[in-house]
N, C-alpha and C positions, 0 to 999 in steps of 0.2 A: 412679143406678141404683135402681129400684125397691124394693123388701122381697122381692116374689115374684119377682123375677128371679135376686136377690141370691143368696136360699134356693134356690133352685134347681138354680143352679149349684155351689153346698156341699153340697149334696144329692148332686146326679151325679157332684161329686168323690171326697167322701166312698164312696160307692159304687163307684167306679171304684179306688178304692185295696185297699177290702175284698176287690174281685175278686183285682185285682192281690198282695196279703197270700197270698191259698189260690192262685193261680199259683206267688209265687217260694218258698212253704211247701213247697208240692207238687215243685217242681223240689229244693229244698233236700232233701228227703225222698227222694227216688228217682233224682237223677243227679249228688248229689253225693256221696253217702254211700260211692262207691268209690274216688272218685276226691281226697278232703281228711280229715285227721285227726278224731278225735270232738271235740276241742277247735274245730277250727272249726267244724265241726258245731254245736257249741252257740253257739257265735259267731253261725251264720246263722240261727240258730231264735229264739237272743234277741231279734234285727233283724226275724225277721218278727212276732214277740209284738208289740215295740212298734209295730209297722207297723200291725200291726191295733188294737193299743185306740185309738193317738191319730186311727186313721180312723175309730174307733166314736165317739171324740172330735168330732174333726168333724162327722159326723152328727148326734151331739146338738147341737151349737149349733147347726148348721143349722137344725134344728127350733125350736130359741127365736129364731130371728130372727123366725118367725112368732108368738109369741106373746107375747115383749115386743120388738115391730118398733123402739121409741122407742130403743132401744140397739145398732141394728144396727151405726154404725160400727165398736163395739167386741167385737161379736160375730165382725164379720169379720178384725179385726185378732188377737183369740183365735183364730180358723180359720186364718190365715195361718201365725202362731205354731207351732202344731202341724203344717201342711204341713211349713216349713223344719225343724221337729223329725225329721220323718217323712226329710226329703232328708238334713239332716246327719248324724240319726241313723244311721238304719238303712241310709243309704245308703252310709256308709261304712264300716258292718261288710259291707254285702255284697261292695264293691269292697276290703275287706280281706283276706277269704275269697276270693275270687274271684281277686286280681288278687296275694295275696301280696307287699301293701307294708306294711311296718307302720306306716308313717309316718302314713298315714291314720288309724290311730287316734287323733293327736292332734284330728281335726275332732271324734269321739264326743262328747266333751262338749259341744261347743255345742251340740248338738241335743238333748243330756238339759236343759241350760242352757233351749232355748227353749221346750220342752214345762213346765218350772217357774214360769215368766214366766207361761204361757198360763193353766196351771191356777191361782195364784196369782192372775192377773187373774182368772178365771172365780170365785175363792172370794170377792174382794172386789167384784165387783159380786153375789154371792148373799149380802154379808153387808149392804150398804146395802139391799137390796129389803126 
């Protein structure tokens, strides 16, 4: 797969999440707020917090695969990282909140887990450059 197809497509994801971040904000904000506790409430607002930075996340690497292209496999594997951060994470406080299992909360940590991997890798390819 090319560099500019690659970014591309990390690009339109990334973008497609941030949409999706002010969607389930927005819904979180005005149809659920009668319907679940304020504690879950902050439950689903955490989920979309991190929803949104590690897709401001992705964005920015997307943008460095264009500009150091010689390291894209591992730019993409850092994007990866933080998608499954975004599904384990946040995706299981929302099906927490939403779906009233707690059990689900035991996946939460992986997904804090894979967003520290990712960031962790992105610190040590910015400390060999």
């Amino acid at each position: 797969m090319s560099t500019k197809i690659s970014e591309n497509r990390w690009l339109t994801l990334g973008g497609l999440l941030m949409a999706l971040s002010v969607i389930i904000g927005a819904f979180g904000a005005h149809g659920l707020s009668s319907v679940v506790t304020t504690e879950r409430l902050i439950t689903f607002d955490t989920a979309v917090k991190y929803q949104l930075y590690h897709s401001l996340g992705i964005l920015f690497i997307s943008l460095l695969m264009t500009l150091k292209p010689a390291l894209i496999r591992q730019w993409q594997w850092i994007s990866a990282l933080m998608l499954l951060g975004i599904v384990l994470f946040s995706g299981s406080l929302y099906a927490l909140v939403l779906l009233d299992i707690p059990k689900l909360g035991m996946i939460t940590p992986l997904g804090g887990f894979s967003w520290i991997i990712a960031w962790l890798w992105f610190a040590a390819i910015a400390w060999k450059s």
